[in-house]
N, C-alpha and C positions, 0 to 999 in steps of 0.2 A: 642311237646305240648307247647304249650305257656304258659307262667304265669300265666295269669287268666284261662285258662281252669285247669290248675295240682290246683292251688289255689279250685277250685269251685268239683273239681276231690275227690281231697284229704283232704280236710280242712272242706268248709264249707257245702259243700254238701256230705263229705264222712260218716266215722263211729265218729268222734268225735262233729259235730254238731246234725248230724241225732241223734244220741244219748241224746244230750239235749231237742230237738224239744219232741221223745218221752215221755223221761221221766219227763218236767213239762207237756206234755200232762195227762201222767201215772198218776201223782202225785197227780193233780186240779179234774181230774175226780174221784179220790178215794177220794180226800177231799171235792168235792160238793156232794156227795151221787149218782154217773153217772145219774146226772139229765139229759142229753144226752138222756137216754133212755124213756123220757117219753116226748116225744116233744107235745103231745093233751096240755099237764101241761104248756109249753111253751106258746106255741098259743092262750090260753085261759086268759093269764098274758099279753100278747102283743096286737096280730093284734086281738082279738074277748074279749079284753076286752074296756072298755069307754077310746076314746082316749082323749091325752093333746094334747091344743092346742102352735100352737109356739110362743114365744114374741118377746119383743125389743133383736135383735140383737141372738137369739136366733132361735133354729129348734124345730121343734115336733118332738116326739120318731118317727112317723111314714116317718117323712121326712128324719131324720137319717136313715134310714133303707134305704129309698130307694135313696138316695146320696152315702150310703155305699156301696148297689147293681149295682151303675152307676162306681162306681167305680171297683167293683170284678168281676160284669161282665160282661168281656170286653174278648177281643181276647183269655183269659185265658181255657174258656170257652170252644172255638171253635180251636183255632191253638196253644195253648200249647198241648191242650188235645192231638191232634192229632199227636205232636211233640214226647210229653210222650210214647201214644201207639206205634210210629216210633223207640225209641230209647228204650224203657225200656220193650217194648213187651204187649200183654194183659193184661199181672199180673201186670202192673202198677198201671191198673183200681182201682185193691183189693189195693193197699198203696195210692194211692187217697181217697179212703175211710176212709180209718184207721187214715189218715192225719185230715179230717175230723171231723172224731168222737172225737176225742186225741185235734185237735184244736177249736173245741165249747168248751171243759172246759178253755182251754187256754184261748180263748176270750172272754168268761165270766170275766177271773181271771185278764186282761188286762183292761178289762174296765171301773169293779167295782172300782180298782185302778185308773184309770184316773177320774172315777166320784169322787172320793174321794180329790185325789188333783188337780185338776183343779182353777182356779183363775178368779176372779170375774172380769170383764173389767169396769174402771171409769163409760161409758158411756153407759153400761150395755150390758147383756149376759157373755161369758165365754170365757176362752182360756186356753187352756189344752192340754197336750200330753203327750205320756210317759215317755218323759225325765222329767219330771217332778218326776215321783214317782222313777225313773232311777238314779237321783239326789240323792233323798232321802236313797236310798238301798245302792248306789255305790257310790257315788261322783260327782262334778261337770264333769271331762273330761268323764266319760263312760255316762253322759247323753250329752253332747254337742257334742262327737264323733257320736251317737245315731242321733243325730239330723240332725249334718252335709252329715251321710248316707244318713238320709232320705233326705232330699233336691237333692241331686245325685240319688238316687231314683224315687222320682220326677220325674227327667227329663231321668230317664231311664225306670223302669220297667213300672211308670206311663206314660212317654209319646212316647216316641221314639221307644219303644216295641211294642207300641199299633197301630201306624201309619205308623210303618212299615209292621205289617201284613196286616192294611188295604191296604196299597199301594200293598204288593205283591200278593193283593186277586185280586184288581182293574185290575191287570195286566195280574193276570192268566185269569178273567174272560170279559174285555171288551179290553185286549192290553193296558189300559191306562198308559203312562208314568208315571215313578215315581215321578217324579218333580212336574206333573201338581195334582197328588194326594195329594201332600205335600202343594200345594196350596190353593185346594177345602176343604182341613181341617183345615186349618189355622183360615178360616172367622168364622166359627161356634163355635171352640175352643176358640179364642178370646173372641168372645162376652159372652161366660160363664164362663170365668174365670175372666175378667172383672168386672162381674157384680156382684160378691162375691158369698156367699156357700148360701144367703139367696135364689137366684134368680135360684144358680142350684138347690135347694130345691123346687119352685116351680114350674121348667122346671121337674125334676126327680121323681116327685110325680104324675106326670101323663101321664109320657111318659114311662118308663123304667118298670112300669108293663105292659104297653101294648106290648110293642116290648118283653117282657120275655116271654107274653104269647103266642103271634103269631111265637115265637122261639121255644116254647117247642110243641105246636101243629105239627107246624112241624116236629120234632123230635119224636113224635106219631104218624104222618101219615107213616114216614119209618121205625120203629117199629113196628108198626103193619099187612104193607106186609108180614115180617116175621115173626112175633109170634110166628109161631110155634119154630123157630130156636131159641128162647127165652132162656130156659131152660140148652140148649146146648152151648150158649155163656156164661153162665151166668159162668157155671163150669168150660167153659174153663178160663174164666177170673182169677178164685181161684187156676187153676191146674197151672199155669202158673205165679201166684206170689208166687210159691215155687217151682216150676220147678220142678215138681213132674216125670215131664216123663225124666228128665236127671239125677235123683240121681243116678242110675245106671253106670253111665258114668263120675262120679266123678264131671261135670260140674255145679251140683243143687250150691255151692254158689256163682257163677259169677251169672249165671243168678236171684237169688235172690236178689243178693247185687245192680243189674244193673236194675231190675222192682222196689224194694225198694228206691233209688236212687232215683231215675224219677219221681216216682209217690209219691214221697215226696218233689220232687222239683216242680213238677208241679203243684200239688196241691195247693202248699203252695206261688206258684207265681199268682193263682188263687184267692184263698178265702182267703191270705195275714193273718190268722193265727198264733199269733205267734210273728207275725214283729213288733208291735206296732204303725202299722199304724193308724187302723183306729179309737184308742183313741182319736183322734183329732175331728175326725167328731162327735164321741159319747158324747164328751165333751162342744159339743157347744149344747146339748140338755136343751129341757124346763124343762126335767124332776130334781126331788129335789131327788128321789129313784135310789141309784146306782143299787140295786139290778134287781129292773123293765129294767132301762136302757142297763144292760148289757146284759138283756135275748133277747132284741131287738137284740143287738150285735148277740150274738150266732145263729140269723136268719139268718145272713148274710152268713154265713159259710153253713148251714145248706142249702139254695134256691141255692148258687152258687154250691156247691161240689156236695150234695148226690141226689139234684136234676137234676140241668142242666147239672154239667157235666157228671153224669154219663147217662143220656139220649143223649148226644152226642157221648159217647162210644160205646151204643148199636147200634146207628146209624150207627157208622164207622163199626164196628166188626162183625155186623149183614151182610151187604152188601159189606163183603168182600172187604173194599175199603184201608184197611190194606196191601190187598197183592200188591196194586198199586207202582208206582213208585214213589220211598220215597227218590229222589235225591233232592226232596229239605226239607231235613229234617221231613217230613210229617206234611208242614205247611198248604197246602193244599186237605188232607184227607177229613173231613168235607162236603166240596165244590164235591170230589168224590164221595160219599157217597149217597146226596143228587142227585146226578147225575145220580149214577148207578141206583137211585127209581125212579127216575121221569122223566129221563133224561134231556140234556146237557142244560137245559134253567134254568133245579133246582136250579142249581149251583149259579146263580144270585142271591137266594134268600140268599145262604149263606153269598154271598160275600154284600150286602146291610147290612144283619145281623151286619157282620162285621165291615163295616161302622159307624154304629150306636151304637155299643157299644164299638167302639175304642175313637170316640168322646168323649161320655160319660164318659170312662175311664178317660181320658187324663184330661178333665175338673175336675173332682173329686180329682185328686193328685197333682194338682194345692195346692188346698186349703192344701194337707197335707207340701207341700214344701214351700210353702207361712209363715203356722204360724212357721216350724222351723226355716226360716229364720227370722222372726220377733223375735221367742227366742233367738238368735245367736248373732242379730247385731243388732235387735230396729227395729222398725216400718216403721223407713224409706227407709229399704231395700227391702220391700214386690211389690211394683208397678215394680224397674227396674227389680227384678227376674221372675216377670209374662210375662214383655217383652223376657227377653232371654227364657222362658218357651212355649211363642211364639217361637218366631224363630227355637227352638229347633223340634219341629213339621214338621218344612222342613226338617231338618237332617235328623229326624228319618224316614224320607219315603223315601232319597235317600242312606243312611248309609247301610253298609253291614252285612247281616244277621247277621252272626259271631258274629259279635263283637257286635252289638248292645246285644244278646240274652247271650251271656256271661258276659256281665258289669252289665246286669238286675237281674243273677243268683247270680255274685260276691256282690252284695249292699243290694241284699237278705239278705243274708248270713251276712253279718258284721254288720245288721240293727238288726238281729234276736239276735244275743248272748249276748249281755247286756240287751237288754229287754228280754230274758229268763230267766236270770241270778236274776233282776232286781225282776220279778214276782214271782220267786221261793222264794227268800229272805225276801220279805215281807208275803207272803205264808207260809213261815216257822213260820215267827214271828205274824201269827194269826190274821194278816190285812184285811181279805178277809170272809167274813160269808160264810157261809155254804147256798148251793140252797136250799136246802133238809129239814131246818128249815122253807123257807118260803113261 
C-alpha cells in the first residue's frame, strides 16, 4: 500500500476524519432547526422567489448556483458514483445520502461564514473564501495551508480528475487516444477560464440546466424500463449499507466501515460539502443576505447528491450493470448501464455527458484555484497558474488512474479539516443564525 492510499485508508478517509465530516454535519443540522427537511421552504427563498440581478464584477445568486452545479456536476456524478458502488458496494448509495443531508447544513454553515467575511474589491464586487473565516477561528498558517490544498485541488479533483474520466470514457466509447482527448479539452477549457467567473456565469446559466435536464431524463428513461424493480433496489441499497445479510458471519463491520467509507468519499468528492470550496464562488455573489445566499448554496448539494446522483445509481443497480466487469474500477458502469437499456450506441450518450460536464467542472475550479492563489502570493500570480492549470488538462487525460484518483481523495481530505474545524469553532461561538428564525 502506498502512502497516499494508507494516508486516504486510514487518516483522512478513515474513522478520525469521517467522524468530523459527520459530526459538524450532526451539529449545524441540530443548530439550524434541520431545515434540510423542508426544502418547498428552500426553493420558495431561492429559485421561485424574485431574483437579484448581477453587478460590476459581481454574480446573481442564480448564476452562483449554476457555476456551482458546473462545477459539482461533473464526472462525480457519473464515474465516482460508479467507482463508489464498485468499491463500497450498494450500501454506498444510503452514505451518499446521508453525506448529503449532514452536508447541506454544513454548506449552509460554510457559506453564511464566507458571506460574512468576504472583502470588498477596490474596483468593485468581492473576494472571499474560507480561509478567510479559517484565519479568523485558527490562524494565519491553517487558513493559508487551506488554501495552498485548495489550489492543488484545483488542479486535481478540479481538473485532472475530471479529464481523465473524460478521456477514459472517450476511449471506451469511440477508441479515442488519450493524448488527442487531452487536446480537444484544452481549447474549450481555456477559453473559460480565461474569460473569468463572469463569462462562465453566463456560458453556465444556460447551458448546465439544459445538459442536467437532458441527463436526468435519461436517467428516467432507464428507470423506468424497470420500475417495477424500483422498490426492490431501493432496500437493497439500505440492506446493504449495514450489511444486514453478513451480521451473522461476524463480517457486518468491514462491510459497513467499507459502504461508509465510499459513499462518504464519493459523495463528498461530488457535491464538495464540507471542503470549503465553494465559499469562493458563493462570495462573489450580488446578494447583501448571507442567509438567502447560503440557501442557494445548500441547492447545490441537494440537485448534485439526492438528485442526480442517486438517479445514476438507480440506473446502474436497476440494470444490473453492477455485476459487470469492474476491472477498471467501475469507471465505466454508467456507460453500461445505459447500454444494457438501450443498447451499445446508449453508451455515447453517457460518454458525451461526460464530456460536458468534465469541461465544465474543470472550468469552475479554475476560478476556486485562481483566487487562492491571488490570496497566497497577490494578483500577479493568478494569469501564470491558469496557464499551468491549462497544461495540467493534458496530464490529467494521459496521467494514470491510480494516482490521479488518490491525490484528488488525499487534497480532499487535508482541504476538509480545517475548514471543519474552522466552521465548528465559529459555530460554537454563535457566528451563524439559525435557518429556522428566518
Amino acid at each position: 500500500m502506498t502512502v497516499i492510499n494508507w494516508l486516504n485508508e486510514y487518516i483522512f478517509w478513515g474513522a478520525p476524519v469521517l467522524a468530523l465530516f459527520i459530526g459538524t454535519g450532526v451539529f449545524f443540522s441540530v443548530k439550524l432547526g434541520f431545515f434540510q427537511l423542508n426544502t418547498w421552504k428552500i426553493f420558495k427563498q431561492t429559485i421561485f422567489a424574485k431574483q437579484e440581478k448581477s453587478g460590476k464584477n459581481t454574480l446573481s445568486p442564480f448564476q452562483t448556483l449554476t457555476n456551482s452545479l458546473a462545477v459539482t456536476i461533473g464526472t462525480g456524478n457519473i464515474v465516482a458514483l460508479g467507482t463508489a458502488i464498485a468499491l463500497g458496494g450498494a450500501g454506498a448509495v444510503f452514505w451518499m445520502w446521508v453525506s448529503a443531508f449532514l452536508g447541506m447544513a454544513t454548506t449552509y454553515a460554510e457559506n453564511y461564514l464566507g458571506m460574512r467575511y468576504r472583502r470588498q474589491r477596490p474596483e468593485g464586487g468581492y473576494f472571499g473564501g474560507a480561509f478567510y473565516y479559517i484565519e479568523k477561528a485558527l490562524g494565519s498558517f491553517p487558513a493559508k495551508l487551506f488554501a495552498l490544498c485548495c489550489v492543488f485541488s484545483s488542479l486535481g479533483i478540479g481538473n485532472m480528475t475530471q479529464i481523465n474520466a473524460m478521456s477514459s470514457s472517450m476511449k471506451h466509447s469511440f477508441d479515442t487516444p488519450l493524448w488527442l482527448s487531452g487536446v480537444i479539452a484544452i481549447v474549450p477549457v481555456g477559453v473559460l477560464i480565461f474569460g473569468g467567473a463572469k463569462v462562465l456565469g453566463r456560458v453556465t446559466e444556460k447551458t448546465i440546466p439544459v445538459i442536467a435536464v437532458i441527463y436526468i431524463l435519461g436517467c428516467l428513461a432507464v428507470i423506468f424500463i424497470f420500475i417495477k424493480d424500483v422498490p426492490a433496489c431501493f432496500m437493497r441499497i439500505v440492506t446493504e449499507a449495514f450489511n444486514l445479510r453478513s451480521m451473522a458471519g461476524g463480517a457486518a463491520g468491514v462491510g459497513i466501515g467499507k459502504a461508509m467509507s465510499w459513499g462518504f468519499r464519493r459523495g463528498i468528492f461530488s457535491n464538495e460539502a464540507g471542503l470549503g470550496s465553494s465559499v469562493t464562488m458563493n462570495a462573489m455573489s450580488s446578494s447583501e443576505d448571507a442567509h438567502k445566499q447560503s440557501l442557494w448554496a445548500t441547492l447545490t448539494v441537494f440537485f448534485d447528491t439526492i438528485v442526480i446522483c442517486t438517479l445514476t445509481a438507480f440506473a446502474i443497480l436497476l440494470t444490473g450493470a453492477d455485476n459487470s466487469d469492474l476491472s477498471d474500477g467501475g469507471m465505466n458502469l454508467a456507460s453500461t448501464a445505459f447500454s444494457s437499456a438501450f443498447g451499445d450506441y446508449a453508451g455515447v450518450f453517457i460518454t458525451i455527458s461526460i464530456v460536458l460536464f468534465a469541461i465544465a467542472t474543470a472550468s469552475g475550479w479554475s476560478v476556486f484555484g485562481a483566487v487562492c492563489m491571488e490570496y497566497l502570493f497577490g494578483k500577479k500570480t493568478v494569469k501564470p497558474f491558469l496557464v499551468v492549470f491549462v497544461l495540467c488538462v493534458f496530464v490529467g487525460a494521459v496521467m494514470k488512474l491510480e494516482i490521479v484518483w488518490g491525490l484528488a481523495d488525499l487534497m480532499n481530505g487535508v482541504m476538509a479539516v480545517p475548514n471543519l474545524l474552522a466552521v465548528t469553532v465559529l459555530g460554537l461561538k454563535g457566528e451563524i443564525d439559525s435557518a429556522k428564525k428566518k
